[in-house]
VOFI-473633 format. One record per residue: residue in one letter; x, y, z of N, C-alpha, C in turn. Coordinates in steps of 0.02 Angstrom, whole numbers, plus 32768, in hexadecimal, padded with zeros to 4 digits. Atoms other than C-alpha are relative to their C-alpha. Example, Ala and Ser with C-alpha at 12.3 -4.5 7.8 and 13.67 -1.06 7.14 Angstrom:
# residues 2
A802D7FC5800082677F1F8186802D803C8000S7FD67FC57FFD82AC7FCB81657FD980378025
//
This chain:
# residues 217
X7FEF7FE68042E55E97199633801B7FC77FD4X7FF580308021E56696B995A8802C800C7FB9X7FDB7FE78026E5E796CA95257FEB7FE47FD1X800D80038041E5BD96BF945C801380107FC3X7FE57FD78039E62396ED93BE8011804B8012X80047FC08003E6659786940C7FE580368027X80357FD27FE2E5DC97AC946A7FF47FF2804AX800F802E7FC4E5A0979795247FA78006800BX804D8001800AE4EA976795457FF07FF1803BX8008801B7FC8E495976495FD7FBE80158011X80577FF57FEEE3E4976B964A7FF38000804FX80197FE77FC1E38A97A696E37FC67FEF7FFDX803280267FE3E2F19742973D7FDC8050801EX802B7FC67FF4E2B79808977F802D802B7FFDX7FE37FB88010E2E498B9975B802780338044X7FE17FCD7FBDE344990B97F1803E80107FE7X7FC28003801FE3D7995597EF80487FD58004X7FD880207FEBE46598E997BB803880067FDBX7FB27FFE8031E52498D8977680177FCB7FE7X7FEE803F8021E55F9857970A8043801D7FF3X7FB47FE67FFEE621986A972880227FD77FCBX7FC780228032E69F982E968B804180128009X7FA17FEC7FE5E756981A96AB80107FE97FA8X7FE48021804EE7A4981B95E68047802A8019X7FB97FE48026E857984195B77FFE80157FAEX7FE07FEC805DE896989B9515801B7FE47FEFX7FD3803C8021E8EA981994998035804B7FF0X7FBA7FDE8019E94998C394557FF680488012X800A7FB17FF5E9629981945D7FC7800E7FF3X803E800F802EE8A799B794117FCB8049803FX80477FEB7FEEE81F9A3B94357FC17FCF7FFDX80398031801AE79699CF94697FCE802A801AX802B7FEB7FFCE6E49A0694497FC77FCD8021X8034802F7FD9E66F999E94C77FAD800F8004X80367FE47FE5E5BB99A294C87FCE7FB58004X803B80287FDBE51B9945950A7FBF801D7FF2X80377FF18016E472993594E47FBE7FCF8023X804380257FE2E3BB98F395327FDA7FEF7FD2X800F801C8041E37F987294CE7FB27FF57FFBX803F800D7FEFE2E19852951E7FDA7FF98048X80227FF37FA9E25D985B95BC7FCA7FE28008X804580247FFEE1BC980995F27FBD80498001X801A7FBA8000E17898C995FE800C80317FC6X7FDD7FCF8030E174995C957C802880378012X7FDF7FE57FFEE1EC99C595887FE4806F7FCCX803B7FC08017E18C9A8E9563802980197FCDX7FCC7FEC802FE2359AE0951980347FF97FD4X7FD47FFC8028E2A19A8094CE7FDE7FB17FDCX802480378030E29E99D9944A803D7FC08006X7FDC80488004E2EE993B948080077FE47FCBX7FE9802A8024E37498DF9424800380287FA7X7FEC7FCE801FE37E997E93A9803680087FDAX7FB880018004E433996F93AE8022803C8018X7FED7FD37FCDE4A699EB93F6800C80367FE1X80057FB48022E4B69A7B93797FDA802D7FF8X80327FC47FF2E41B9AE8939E8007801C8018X7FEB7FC27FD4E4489B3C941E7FBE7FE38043X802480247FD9E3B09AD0949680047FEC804AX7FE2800C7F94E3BA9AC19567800B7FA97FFCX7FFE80457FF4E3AC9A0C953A80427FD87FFAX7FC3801E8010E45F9A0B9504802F802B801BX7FC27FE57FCFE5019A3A954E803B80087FDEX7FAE7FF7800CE5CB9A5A9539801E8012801AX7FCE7FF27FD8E6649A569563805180007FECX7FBC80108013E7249A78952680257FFF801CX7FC380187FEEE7C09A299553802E80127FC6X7FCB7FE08042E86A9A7494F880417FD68020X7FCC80197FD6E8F49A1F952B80467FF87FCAX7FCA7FF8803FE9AC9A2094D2802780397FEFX7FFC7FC78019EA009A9594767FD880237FD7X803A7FE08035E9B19B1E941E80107FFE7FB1X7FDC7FFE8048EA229B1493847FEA7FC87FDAX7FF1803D8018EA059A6593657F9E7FCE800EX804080117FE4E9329A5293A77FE47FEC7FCCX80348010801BE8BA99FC93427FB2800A8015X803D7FF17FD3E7F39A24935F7FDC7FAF7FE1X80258048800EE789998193867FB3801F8014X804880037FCAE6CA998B93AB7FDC7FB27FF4X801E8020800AE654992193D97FC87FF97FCBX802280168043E5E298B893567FC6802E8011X803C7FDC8017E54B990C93297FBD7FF17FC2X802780138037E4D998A092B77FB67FEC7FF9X80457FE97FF6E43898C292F27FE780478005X801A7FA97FF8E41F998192E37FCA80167FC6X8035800D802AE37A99A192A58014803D7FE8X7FE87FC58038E3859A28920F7FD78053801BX80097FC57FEAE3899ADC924E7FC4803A7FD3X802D7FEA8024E3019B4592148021804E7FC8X7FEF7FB28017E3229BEF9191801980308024X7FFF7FD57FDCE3659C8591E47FD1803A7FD9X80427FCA803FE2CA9D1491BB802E8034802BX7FCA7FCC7FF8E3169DAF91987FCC8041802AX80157FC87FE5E2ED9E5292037FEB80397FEAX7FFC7FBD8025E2EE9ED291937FB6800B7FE1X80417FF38034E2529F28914B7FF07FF57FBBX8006800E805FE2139F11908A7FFB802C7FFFX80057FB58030E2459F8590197FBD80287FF5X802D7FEB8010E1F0A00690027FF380277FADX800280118058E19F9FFB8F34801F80497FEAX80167FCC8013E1ADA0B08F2B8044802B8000X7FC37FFE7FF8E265A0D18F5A803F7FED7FFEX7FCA801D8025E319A0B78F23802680078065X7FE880217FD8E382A07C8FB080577FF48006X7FC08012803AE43AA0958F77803F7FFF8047X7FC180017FBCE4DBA05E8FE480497FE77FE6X7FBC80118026E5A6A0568F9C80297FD48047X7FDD80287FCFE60C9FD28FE2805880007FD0X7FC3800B8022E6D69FD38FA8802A7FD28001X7FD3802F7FF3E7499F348FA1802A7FF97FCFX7FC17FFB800BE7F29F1D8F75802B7FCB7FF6X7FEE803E8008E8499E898F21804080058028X7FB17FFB7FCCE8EA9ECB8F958008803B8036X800B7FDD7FB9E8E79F1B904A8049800B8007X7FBF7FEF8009E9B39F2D903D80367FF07FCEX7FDF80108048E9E29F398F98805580188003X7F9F7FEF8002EAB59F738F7B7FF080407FCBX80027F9C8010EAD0A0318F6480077FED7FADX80077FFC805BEAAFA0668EA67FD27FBF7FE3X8010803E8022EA4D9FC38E8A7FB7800A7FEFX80607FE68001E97D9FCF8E4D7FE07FBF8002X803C801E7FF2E8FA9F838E917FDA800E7FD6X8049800C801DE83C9F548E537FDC800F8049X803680087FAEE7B19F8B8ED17FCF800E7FC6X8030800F8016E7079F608EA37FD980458017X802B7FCE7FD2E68B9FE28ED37FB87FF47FD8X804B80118001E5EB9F9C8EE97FD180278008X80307FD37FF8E552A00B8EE07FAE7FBB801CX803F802E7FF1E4A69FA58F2D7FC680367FFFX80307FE28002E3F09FDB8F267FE07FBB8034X802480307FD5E3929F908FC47FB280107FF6X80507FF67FF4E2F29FEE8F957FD57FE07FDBX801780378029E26C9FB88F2E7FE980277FBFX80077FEA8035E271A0298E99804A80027FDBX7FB78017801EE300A02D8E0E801380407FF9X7FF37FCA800FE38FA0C18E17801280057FCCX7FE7800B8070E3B4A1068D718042803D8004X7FD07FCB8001E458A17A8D5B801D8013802CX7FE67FE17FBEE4C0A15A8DEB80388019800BX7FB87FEE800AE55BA1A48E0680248012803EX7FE680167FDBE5D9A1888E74804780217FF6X7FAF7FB9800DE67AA2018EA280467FC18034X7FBB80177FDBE72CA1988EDA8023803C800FX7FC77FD57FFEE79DA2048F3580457FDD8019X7FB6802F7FF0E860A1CD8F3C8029802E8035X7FDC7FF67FC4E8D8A1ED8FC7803980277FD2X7FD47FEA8011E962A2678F8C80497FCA7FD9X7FBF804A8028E9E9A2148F057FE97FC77FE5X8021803F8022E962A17E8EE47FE980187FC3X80128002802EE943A1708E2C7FD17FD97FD9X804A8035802DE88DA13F8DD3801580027FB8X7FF57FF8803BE8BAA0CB8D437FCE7FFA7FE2X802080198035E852A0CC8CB87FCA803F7FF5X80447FE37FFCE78DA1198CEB80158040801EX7FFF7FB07FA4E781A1D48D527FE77FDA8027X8009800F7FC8E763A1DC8DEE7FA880037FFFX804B7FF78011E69DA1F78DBE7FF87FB57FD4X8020803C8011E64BA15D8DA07FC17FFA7FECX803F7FFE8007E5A8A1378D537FCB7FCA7FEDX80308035801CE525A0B98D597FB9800A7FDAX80597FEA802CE481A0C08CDF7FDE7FF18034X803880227FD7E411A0538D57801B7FD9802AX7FF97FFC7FB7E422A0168DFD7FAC7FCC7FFCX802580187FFCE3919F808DF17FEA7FED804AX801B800D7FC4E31D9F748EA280127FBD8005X7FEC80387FD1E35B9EF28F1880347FEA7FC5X7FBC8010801CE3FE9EE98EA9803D801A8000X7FD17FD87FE6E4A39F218EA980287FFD7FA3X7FCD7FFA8055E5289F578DFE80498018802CX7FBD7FF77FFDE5E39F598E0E803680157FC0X7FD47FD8803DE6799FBA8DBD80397FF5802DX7FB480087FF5E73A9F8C8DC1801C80347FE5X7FF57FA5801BE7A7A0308DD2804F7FCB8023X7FC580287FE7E8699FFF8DC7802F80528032X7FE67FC67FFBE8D4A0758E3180447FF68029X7FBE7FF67FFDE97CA0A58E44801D80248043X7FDD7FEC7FD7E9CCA0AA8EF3803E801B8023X7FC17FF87FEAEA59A0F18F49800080078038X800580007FB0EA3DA10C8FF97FC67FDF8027X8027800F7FC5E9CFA0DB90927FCA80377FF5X80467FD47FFDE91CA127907C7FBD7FE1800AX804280108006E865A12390827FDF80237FBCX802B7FF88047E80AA10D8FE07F9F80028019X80497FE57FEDE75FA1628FFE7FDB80037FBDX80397FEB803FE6B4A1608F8D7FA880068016X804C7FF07FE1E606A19F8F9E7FCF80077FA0X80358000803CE566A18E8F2D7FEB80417FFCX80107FC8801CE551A23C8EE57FB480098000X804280058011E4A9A2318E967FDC7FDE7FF2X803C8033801FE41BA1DA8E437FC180277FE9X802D7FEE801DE383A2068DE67FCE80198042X801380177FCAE32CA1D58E7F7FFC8024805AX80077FE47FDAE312A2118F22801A7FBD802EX7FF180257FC5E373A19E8FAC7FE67FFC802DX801A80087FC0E339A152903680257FE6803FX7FDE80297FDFE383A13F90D2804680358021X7FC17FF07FE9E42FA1B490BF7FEB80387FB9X7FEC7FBF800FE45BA25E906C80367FF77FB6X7FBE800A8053E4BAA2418FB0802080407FFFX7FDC7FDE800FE541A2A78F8F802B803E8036X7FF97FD37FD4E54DA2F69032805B7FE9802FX7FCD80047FE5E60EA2C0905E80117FA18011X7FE3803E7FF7E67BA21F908D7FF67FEA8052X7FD780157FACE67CA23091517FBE80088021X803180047FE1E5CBA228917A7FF57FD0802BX7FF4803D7FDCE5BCA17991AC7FAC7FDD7FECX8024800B8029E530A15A913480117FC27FCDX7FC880408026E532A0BE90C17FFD80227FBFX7FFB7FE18054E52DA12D901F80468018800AX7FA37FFE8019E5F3A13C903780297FB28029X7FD880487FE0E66DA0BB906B804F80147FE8X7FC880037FF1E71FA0B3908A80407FE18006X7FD3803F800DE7C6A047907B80578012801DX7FBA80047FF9E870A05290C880197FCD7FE8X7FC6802D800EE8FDA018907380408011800FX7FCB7FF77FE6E9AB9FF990AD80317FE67FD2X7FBC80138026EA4A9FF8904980307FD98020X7FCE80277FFEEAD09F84905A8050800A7FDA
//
């Protein structure tokens, strides 16, 4: 083994199985991330791609961590990595829309997950269309947890259009006082949904409602 900037470099005259043993020490406390890689062969190799580098996920490459230290005080080291050939797209699973159908799914987020009793939050409530036609007149019911107060809009929400493979958002401010779950489901649409049941309740487990605990402080 031959040592290099960091690195160790060693070669084999035939393929059997063998171990190339390294004795290192840790200079300090440190998660270390170790790995190894096959740089090259006089043969092809069927499944994997020599000298790749070690982030594919490839049989040609290996790892191994050492933690040593305290945990309070650890730094993470890995080894170099400046040959990793560029990972290809991930292709998505999902079917293509279909032209002919609206596709509709509410998602809720919350600029504060434990806001201080009496204090009001912003939650977004995102409406999406995954299908491949546009919804028109959607409307969307918030229900509040006993004592929570909606400032501003009702609890009825309404979007004109809902554009295929897009999504529209609405900020609703509201006025807490206790520990609850802020629930909302997509009512209706011009449209005929695909996929899940509009208007049919919060506790289905459908993505045309969605859900949010928040906790007072």
């Amino acid at each position: 083994m031959t040592p290099s900037t960091g690195r160790l470099r060693g070669s084999l005259l035939r393929i059997r199985p063998t171990r190339f043993r390294v004795n290192a020490t840790p200079a300090s406390s440190g998660y270390f991330w170790n790995t190894a890689q096959l740089l090259s062969a006089s043969t092809l190799d069927p499944d994997s791609q020599f000298a790749s580098g070690t982030g594919d996920g490839q049989d040609d490459a290996a790892s191994v961590d050492i933690r040593t230290g305290n945990d309070t005080t650890m730094h993470f080291f890995a080894s170099v990595n400046p040959n990793q050939t560029p990972l290809p797209n991930v292709i998505g699973n999902q079917p293509a829309p279909d032209p002919d159908k609206v596709d509709l799914c509410l998602s809720i987020v919350s600029d504060q997950l434990a806001p201080r009793t009496n204090s009001s939050i912003t939650c977004a409530l995102i409406v999406q269309n995954k299908g491949g036609k546009t919804a028109n007149n959607v409307s969307v019911q918030v229900a509040l947890p006993a004592g929570w107060q909606l400032i501003g809009p009702t609890a009825n929400l309404q979007f004109t259009s809902v554009a295929a493979l897009n999504s529209v958002t609405q900020n609703v401010q509201i006025k807490v006082t206790n520990t609850g779950l802020l629930q909302g489901q997509i009512v209706s649409s011009n449209e005929i949904n695909a996929n899940s049941t509009l208007g049919n309740g919060f506790t289905n487990g459908e993505k045309d409602e969605a859900s949010l605990v928040i906790r007072v402080r």
